[in-house]
Steps between C-alpha positions, in 0.01 A plus 500: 500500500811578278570284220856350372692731230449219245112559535485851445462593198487885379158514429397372827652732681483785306124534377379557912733782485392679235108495581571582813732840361232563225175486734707733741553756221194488362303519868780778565356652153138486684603668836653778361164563256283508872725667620446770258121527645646669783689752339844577307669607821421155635631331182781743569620385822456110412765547212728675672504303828498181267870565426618526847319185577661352151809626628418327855412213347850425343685460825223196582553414134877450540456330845246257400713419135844406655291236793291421184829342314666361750159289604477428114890367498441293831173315435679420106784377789275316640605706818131523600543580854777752455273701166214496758722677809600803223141495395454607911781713449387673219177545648594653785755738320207627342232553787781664643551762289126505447397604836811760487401656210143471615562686826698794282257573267180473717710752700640746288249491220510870566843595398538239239195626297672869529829323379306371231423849397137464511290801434397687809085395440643151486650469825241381704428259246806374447595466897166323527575224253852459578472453831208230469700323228804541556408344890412197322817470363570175676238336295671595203768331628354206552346447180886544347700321754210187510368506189907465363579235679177288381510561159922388539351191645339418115165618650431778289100448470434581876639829473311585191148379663629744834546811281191425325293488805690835637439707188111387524492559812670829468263623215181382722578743813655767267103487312359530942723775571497682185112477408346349865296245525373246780433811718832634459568877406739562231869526640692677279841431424564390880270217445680466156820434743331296730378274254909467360611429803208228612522321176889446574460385811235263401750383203814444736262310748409242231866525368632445846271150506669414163846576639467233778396274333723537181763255637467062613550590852266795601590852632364563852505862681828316725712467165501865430789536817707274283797712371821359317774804482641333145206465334378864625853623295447313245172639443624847555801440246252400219230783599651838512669508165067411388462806683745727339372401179171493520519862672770564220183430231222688720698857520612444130142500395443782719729678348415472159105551533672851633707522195180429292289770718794763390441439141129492497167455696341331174836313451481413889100330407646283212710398712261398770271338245761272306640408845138356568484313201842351500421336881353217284823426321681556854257300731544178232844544516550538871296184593690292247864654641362448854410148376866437381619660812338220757588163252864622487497577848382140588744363175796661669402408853478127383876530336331445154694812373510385116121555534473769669726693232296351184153632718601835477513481133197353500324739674660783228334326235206444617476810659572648175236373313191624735666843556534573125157339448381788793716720305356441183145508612552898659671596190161373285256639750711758658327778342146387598636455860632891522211621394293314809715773716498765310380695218748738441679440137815659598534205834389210252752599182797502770353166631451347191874575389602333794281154463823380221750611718387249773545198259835580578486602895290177590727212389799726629346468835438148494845426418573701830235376745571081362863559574496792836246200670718192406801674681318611808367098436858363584594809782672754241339796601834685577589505110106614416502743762857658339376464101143638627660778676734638257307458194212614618590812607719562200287365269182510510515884700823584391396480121147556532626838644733533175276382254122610570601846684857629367437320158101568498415176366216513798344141510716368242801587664378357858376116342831519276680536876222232664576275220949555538450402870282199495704355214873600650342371836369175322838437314717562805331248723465289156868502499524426898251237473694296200837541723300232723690659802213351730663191400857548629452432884347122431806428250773624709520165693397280198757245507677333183302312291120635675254704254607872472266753342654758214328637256 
């Protein structure tokens, strides 16, 4: 069951989060190494189709955040009934385009792995596990749009324990299919797919069970006709600018890992590698801005908007303090850690040049994420959406473009553009944030001599 804003405090809600993102990465680590038992053209396929799905996965992503908020503001409302009818909403927005999505890709897993420009001797492959994946789809969706709403209701544990049973799960039939065993042949990579697609289902059965019961008054198969038109908008009107953005930050980093493959293959594997190691400082971060993001949620809900402003700060600091402890720790080790992947001096020199460059990236970042989540927190995902956009693209590809390939400062020149964007990102919503415009609505009618907030 959800608890008040007043009992939530940061590190309850944000320590769930991030074992739950670290055992994932670290169990993702593990797939991809059996993986590699099949072959490289298996490993192949996996990676590529992984960023469709990633891309896939953003739509549910945006769905799931905007119902995820507005449950968050309503319960801090004490609106119970009302956060648990967008909860339905939400949920349904997602299985929706889940089983779309599903029935598209299980279909044409043919031409999308051409459009993918898969080799020719990777076709079949690729077809194969696209269409067995990307049929199950749905459960994808499930795990975003369900698992969203829970954690928004303060239960952020329950997802954690679901992903850790999936992953397990996931690694226990990947070991069947990929090695046999209980009378079983080995499978290949369709068994590899199979096993994806059974441990999701398994997940968003046991996150469905969590879902229904996440509110006082429980959610029964009848409730999911329930529709409200306004709340469905509303929803909508806080979702789609998620979307924009978040696709906004997927293509960017598309398009620079291409920028990086123009200057160099070795440059392109330094890359790779310090991207690995700085999840740690990201993954902290995340959790504790994901943290910040459901208290304020619930603060601003509840009309306690003095606190809800002085929690975002609080989350910076904080924040601050693990990242560049994370940050700190890769520059000390950093070398060690490059040399676990690789051996080749040329790699590890540009790696190691990089490992004081990200004392600067990582608090840059954390700035961004604190301050990006407190706004979509209080429903200002239009102004993230516009800053993300423009700044972005003009930023981070615009002078990563200027300064690693025109300028040939390689590396240098793309974390000198990494670290321009986070930071003019971070200050602009900084800025934003301080204006207290979330504030304006619930003064407007304040009437003389009632409490007004300024700064």
């Amino acid at each position: 069951m959800f608890k008040k804003a007043s009992e939530m405090s940061l590190w309850m809600l944000a320590w769930p989060v991030f074992l739950e993102m670290m055992l994932q990465f670290l169990l993702g680590t593990a797939d991809t190494l059996m993986v590699s038992h099949i072959s490289d053209d298996a490993v192949a396929v996996i990676g590529i189709s992984s960023q469709l799905f990633a891309a896939v996965n953003i739509l549910f992503m945006a769905a799931a955040s905007g119902a995820g908020i507005l449950v968050a503001q309503r319960l801090g409302a004490g609106k119970e009934a009302e956060g648990r009818l967008i909860g339905i909403i939400g949920a349904k927005l997602c299985l929706g385009l889940g089983a779309v999505l599903s029935v598209l890709l299980y279909f044409g897993a043919g031409p999308i792995a051409r459009m993918l420009q898969l080799p020719a001797q990777l076709q079949p492959l690729g077809e194969t596990y696209i269409s067995i994946v990307g049929g199950g789809m749905v459960f994808m969706a499930a795990m975003a749009g369900l698992g969203t709403v829970v954690r928004n209701t303060g239960n952020t544990r329950g997802p954690m324990y679901v992903a850790i049973g999936m992953n397990i799960i996931h690694i226990g039939t990947n070991y069947v299919a990929i090695y046999g065993a209980f009378g079983i042949p080995p499978l290949g990579l369709e068994g590899v797919a199979f096993s994806t697609t059974f441990s999701r289902l398994v997940g968003a059965l046991v996150m469905f069970m969590l879902f229904c019961s996440c509110f006082r008054q429980k959610i029964e198969w009848k409730d999911f006709r329930l529709f409200d038109r306004a709340l469905f908008k509303e929803t909508v009107k806080i979702s789609w600018p998620l979307g924009v953005n978040m696709s906004s930050w997927c293509f960017t980093q598309l398009v620079i890992f291409a920028l990086i493959a123009m200057i160099g293959s070795k440059e392109l594997s330094a890359r790779t590698y310090m991207n690995t190691m700085e999840s740690f400082c990201f993954l902290i971060g995340y959790s504790i801005a994901l943290a910040g993001q459901i208290r304020i949620a619930h603060l601003f809900g509840s009309g306690d908007y003095q606190a809800a402003y002085r929690c975002a700060y609080r989350v910076i600091w904080i924040g601050l303090i693990f990242v560049q402890a994370n940050a700190l720790l890769v520059y000390v080790f950093g070398e060690e850690a490059i040399r676990l992947f690789t051996s080749d001096p040329e790699i590890i020199g540009m790696g190691v040049s990089l490992l004081a460059i990200n004392l600067l990236l990582q608090p840059a970042k954390m700035l961004n994420m604190a301050l990006v989540n407190a706004l979509t927190a209080v429903g200002d995902t239009r102004y993230v959406m516009i800053v993300g956009f423009f700044v972005m693209w003009s930023v981070a590809v615009g002078c990563s473009y200027y300064l690693a390939v025109y300028l040939g400062w390689g590396l240098h020149g793309i974390y000198a553009a990494m670290i321009a964007d986070e930071l003019l990102r971070g200050l602009l919503v900084l800025a934003r944030w301080r204006a207290k415009k979330f504030m304006i609505p619930s003064t407007a009618g304040v009437k003389a001599g009632s409490t007004v907030y300024t700064s």
